[in-house]
N, C-alpha and C positions, 0 to 999 in steps of 0.2 A: 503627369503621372510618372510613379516611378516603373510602374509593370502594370500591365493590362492580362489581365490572362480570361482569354474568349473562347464564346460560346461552353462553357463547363454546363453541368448536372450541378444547380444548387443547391445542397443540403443544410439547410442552413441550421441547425439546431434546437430550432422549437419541437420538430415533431409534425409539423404541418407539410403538407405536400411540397416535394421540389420542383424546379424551375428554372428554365434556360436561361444562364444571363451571362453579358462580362460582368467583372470585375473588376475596378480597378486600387492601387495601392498608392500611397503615397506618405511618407515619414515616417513610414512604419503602422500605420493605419489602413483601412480601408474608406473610401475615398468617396466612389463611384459603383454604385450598380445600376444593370441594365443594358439597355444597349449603347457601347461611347462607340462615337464616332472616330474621336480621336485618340492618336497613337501616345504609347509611353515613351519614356527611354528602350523601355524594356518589353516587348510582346510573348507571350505565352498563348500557344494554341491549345486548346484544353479541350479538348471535342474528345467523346468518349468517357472522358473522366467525369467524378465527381466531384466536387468542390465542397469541402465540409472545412467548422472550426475544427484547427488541431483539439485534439486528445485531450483529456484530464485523467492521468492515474492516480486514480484515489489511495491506491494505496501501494506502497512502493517503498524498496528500502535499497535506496543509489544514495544513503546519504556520506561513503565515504567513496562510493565509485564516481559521481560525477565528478568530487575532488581530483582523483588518481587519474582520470581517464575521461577529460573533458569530452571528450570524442563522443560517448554515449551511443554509440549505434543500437544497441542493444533495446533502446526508448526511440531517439528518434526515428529510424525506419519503420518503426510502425505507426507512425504518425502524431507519436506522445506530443505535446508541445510543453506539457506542465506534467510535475508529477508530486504528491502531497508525502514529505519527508516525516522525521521523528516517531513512526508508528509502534504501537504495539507495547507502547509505554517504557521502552528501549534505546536512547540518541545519545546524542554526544554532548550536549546543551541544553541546559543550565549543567556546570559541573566544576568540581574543585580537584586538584591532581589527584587526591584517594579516590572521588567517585570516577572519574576518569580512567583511573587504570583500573579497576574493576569494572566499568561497563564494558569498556575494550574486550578486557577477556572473556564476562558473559555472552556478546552478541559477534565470538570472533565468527561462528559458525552462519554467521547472516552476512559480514561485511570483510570478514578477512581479518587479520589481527592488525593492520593499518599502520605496520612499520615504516611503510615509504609514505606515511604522513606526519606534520609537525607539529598538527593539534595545539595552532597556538593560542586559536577563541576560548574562549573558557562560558561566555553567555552567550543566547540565543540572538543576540545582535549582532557578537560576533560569526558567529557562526555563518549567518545570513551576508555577514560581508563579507567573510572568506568565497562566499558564492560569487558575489557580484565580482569580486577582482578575479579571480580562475577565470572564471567565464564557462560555458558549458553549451552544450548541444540545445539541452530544452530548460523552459521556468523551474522551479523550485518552491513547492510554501510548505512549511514545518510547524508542526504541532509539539508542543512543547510536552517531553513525555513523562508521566506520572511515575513511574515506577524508578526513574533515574532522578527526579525531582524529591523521592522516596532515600531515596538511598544520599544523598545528599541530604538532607535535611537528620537525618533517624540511623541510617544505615541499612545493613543486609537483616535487621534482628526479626525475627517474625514476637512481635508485639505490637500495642497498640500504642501511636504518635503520642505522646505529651503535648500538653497544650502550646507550648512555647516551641515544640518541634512541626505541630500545626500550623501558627505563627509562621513560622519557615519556609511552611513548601504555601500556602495562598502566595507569602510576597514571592516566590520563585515565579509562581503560575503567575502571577499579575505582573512581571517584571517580563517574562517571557513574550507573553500577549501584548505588551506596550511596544516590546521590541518589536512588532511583527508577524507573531507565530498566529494561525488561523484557528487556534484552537489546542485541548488534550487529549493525546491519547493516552490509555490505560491498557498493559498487561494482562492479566488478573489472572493467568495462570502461571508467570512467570515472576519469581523471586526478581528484587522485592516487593514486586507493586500486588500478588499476588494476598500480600500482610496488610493489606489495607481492608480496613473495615466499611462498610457502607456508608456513617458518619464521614469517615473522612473524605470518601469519594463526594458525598454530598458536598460538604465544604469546600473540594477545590474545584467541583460544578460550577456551584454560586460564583467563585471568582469568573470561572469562563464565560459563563452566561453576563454578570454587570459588562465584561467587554464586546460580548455579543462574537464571540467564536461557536466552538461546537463540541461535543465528546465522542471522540472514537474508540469506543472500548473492545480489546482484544476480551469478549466476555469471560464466564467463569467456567464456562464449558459448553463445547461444541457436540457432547454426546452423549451421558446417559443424562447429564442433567441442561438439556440443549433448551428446551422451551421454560424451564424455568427459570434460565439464566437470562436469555431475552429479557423473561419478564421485568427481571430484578433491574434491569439499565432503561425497561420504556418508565418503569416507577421512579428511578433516579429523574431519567428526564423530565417526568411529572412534575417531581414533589419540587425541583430546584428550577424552575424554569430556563435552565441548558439544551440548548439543540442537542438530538441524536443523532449521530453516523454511525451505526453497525456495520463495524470492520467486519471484512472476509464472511459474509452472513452467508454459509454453508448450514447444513444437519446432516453429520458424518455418523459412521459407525452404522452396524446391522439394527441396532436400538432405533433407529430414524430413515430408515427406510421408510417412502411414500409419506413424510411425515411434513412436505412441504408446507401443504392447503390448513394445517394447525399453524404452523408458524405465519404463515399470511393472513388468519385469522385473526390471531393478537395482534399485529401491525397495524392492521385494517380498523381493529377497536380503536387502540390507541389515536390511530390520523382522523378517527372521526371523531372523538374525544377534543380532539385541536392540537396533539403534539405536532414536534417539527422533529420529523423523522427521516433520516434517507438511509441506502443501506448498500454496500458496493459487492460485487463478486468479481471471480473468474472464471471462466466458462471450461471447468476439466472437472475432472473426479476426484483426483489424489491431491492429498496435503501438502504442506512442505514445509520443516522446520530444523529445529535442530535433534538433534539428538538427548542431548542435557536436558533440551524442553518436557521432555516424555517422563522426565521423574519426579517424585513425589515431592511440594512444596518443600517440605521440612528440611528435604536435605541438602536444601540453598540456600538453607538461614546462615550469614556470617558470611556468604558472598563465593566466588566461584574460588578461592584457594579452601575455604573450608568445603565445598562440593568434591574438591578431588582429594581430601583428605579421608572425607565418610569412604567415595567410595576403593579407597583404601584399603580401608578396615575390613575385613570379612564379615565380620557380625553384623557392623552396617549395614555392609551391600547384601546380606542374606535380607534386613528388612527391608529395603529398596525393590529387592527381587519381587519381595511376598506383593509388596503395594503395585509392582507392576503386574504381573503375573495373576494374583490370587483376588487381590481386593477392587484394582484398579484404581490406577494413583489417580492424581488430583490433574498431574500433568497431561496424564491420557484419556484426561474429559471423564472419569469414572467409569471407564472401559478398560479391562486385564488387556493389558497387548498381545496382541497376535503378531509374532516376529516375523512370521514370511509375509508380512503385508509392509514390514518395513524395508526400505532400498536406501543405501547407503547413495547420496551423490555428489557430496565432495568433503576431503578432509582440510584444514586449514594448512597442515605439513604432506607436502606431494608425497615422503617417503611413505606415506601411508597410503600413496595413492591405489595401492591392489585391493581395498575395501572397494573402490565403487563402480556402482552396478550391482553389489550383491547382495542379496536379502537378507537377515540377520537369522542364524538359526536358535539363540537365545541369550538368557542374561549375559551368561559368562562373556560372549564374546561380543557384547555391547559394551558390558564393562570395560574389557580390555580395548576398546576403540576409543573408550572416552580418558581412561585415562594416557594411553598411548599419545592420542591426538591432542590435549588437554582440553576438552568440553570444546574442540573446533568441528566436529562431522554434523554434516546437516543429512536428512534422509526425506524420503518421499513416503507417505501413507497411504496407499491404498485403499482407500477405507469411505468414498462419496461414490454418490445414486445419482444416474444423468436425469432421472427422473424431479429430483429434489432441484440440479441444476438447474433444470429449463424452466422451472414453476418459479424460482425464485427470481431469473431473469427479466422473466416478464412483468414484475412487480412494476407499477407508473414512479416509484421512488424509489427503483435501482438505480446504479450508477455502475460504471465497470473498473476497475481496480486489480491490479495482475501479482499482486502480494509476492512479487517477482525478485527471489535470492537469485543474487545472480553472483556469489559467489561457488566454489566447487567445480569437478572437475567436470559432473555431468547434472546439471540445477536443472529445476523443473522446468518444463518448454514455458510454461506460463511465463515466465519473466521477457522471452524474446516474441512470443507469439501472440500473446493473450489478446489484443485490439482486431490483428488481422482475423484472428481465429473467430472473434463476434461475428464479424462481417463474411468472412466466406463461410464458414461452415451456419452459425446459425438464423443468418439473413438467408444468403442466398441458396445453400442444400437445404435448410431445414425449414425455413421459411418460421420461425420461432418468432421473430421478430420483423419488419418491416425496414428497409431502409433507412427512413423517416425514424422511426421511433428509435432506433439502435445508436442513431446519432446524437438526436436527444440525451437519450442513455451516457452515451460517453462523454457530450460538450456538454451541452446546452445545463443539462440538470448538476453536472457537479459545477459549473462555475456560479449557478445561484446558491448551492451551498456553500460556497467557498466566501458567497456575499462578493463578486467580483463585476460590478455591474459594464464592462467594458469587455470581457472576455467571453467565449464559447458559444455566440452567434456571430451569422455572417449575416452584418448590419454595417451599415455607414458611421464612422467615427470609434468602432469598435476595431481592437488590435490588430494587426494581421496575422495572427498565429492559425497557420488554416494548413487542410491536409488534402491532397489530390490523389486518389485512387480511381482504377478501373472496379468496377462492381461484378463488372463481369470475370475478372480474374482472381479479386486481392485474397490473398489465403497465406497462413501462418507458415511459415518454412520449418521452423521450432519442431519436432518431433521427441521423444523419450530417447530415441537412440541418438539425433543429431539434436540436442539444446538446442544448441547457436545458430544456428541457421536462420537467415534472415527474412521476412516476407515477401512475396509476390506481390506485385499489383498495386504497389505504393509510390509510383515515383519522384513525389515534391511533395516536401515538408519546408513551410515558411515558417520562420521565428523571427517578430518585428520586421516583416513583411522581407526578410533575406533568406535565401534558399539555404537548408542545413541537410536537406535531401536535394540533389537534381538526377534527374533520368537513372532512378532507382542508387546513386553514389555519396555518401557522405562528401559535402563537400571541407572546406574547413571555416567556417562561420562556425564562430561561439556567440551566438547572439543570446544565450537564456541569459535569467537573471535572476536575484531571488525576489518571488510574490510575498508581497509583505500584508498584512493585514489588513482590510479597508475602515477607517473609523466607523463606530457605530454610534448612530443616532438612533437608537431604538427603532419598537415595529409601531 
């Protein structure tokens, strides 16, 4: 054996009761459970702790930070071992140098404007082996995303695809998925994937679904029109037989208060109907996005240099205002923004950095950030029910997902805290969850959606990606006033069974790698 690590707390990721056992490791596998007798190279006393498979963040946007900062603490201390890239219909891959420097600029306010990168992939295969040569903290699988597959194919124009620009994005999505990618995500409130009609979403399904991936749709709205929007992607999943992942399944805004047990209603028809549905959160109240995000479709046709030119123009930005303010843009889920619910918390240019922290006291001086910053401020939204949180949690096909910007000067704790913060606050204060089930939740269940038959239990011959915590201690360090701050009560993260966490310290193993698609043989 190459490590024995004795007497732990088994959690092993079905959901079923835990259980005293060693373990043991060998080639990057687990090996041995039960009680061995005999020694490794290597012994770990693990009494006290639990023993779970590492983490799966469903949904994550490190896809230019693991590059820049193989180091990753940010994921690995809290026991990530895998985190699901390209979301929200927003990445870097599939792309041509025009889609490329326009996506840059669209999502600087997620990832940074990625100067001190070379960006020299251009497909989703590249991309994926830019992974594997860096080398990184934890795994990596990318969904190949529709709205930059959009913009490639069509461009920024809000119309509808021509047949032959149709033609373009299937082979993009079918080229991406060969490559590896585990599936698409979709925008659809974010130029340009927002321009896509349901036809077309249908058609680049059918491609996801013949390779047996999944659709992660950032839906069409999280607020006034929250459960019809739902609807609209469990009838996609229907009509096209694509698996569903509902990204970040929140119901924000005063409109969706207590409005949980409706939306677990439709899910519930749906999985007994026979869809394949899962659906991931984070476990906080406020949003977190950009700022450009919040305005109206329209004024992001033509791409983020035509966005800073509308807002510009006065006249424009007076209609801009009306759609935020009066009507409630398309961006703000069809809810007029309420400025003191917004919090600036980081600008892509530091000079600007006396914006964050401060809540916006209205258009004008949104305006003047956006165009100051050029569409780089991200801000926090005030605006979720812990009540809606905990109902959606407990759903049996949650997953947990920390939609974690870990760009800005003060980003949502969610990015550093989001795994600890399940487990101390709503296993063990709140009793929300069970042990058992919470792990499920985070391993066990996204690696069967992920279709990853070797990953996210702690089984013999399955990887050694596993995370050790005290149950009694582990809690988020991440707070609103301190982000960064790292968690409690974590201290050994194994990737390919080498420690990337010991005795709570990043060591320097880059053992991830990029998760590449598993072929599909049908169901």
């Amino acid at each position: 054996m190459d490590l024995v690590i004795r007497g732990a707390r088994v959690v092993d990721g079905t959901g079923g009761p835990s259980y005293r056992a060693d373990v043991g490791l060998r080639a990057g596998r687990i090996a041995e459970i039960g009680r061995i007798r005999s020694g490794g190279r290597a012994v770990l006393d693990a009494h006290g702790l639990a023993l779970a498979p590492g983490f799966t963040d469903m949904h994550a946007h490190s896809d230019l930070a693991l590059l820049r900062d193989p180091d990753h603490s940010a994921k690995a201390a809290q026991g990530i071992t895998l985190e699901v890239l390209g979301q929200d219909g927003l990445s870097y891959a599939p792309v041509d140098d025009r889609t490329l420097a326009d996506v840059r600029a669209a999502v600087t306010g997620w990832n940074g404007p990625g100067e001190d990168g070379d960006f020299t992939w251009r497909t989703v295969g590249g991309y994926l082996d830019r992974i594997d040569r860096t080398g990184t903290a934890v795994n990596a699988a990318y969904l190949v995303p529709q709205g930059t597959v959009r913009a490639y194919a069509v461009g920024w124009a809000d119309r509808p695809a021509t047949p032959a620009e149709l033609d373009r994005m299937r082979a993009l999505v079918a080229e991406g998925l060969a490559q590896g990618a585990v599936g698409m995500s979709s925008g659809l409130t974010y130029p340009p994937g927002t321009y896509a009609t349901g036809g077309e979403l249908a058609a680049l399904c059918r491609v996801v679904a013949a390779y047996g991936g999944y659709h992660c749709p950032h839906h069409r709205s999280y607020g006034r029109g929250a459960l019809a929007a739902y609807a609209e992607m469990i009838a996609l999943a229907r009509d096209t037989g694509c698996a569903l992942h509902l990204a970040h399944a929140t119901l924000n805004f005063p409109e969706n208060a207590g409005r949980a047990p409706e939306l677990l209603a439709l899910l519930d028809g749906a999985l007994a109907a026979g869809a394949d549905i899962t659906l991931d959160s984070y476990p906080y109240t406020p949003g977190c996005t950009t700022l450009a995000a919040l305005l109206p479709g329209w004024a992001g046709e033509g791409g983020p240099g035509a966005l800073l030119a509308r807002l510009r123009d006065d006249a424009t930005a007076e209609r801009i205002r009306h759609a935020l303010e009066v009507t409630g843009s398309d961006g703000c889920h069809g809810v007029p923004v309420d400025w003191p619910a917004v919090e600036v918390s980081g600008t892509a240019d530091p000079a600007h950095g006396g914006w964050v922290g401060r809540r916006l006291r209205g258009w004008e001086e949104a305006r003047r950030l956006l165009l100051a910053d050029r569409l780089g401020p991200t801000v926090l939204q005030h605006v979720g029910h812990e009540d809606n949180v905990r109902a959606i949690m407990r759903h049996p096909v949650h997953t947990g997902g920390s939609d974690g910007i870990l760009q800005g000067a003060k980003p949502h704790p969610r990015a550093y805290g989001t795994f600890p913060h399940y487990l101390g606050r709503y296993v063990r204060e709140l009793g929300v969850l069970t042990l058992e089930e919470c792990v499920a939740h985070l391993a066990g269940r996204p690696a069967a959606r992920l279709r990853l038959p070797d990953r996210g239990l702690v089984r013999v011959g399955h990887r050694a990606d596993l995370v050790l915590f005290d149950p009694e201690t582990v809690a988020a360090g991440a707070t609103y006033d301190s982000p960064r701050a790292l968690p409690a009560g974590i201290p050994y993260v194994l990737v390919d069974g080498r420690f990337v966490m010991r005795d709570g310290r990043r060591t320097d193993v880059l053992a991830g790698r990029a998760v590449r698609r598993t072929p599909y043989r049908g169901r």
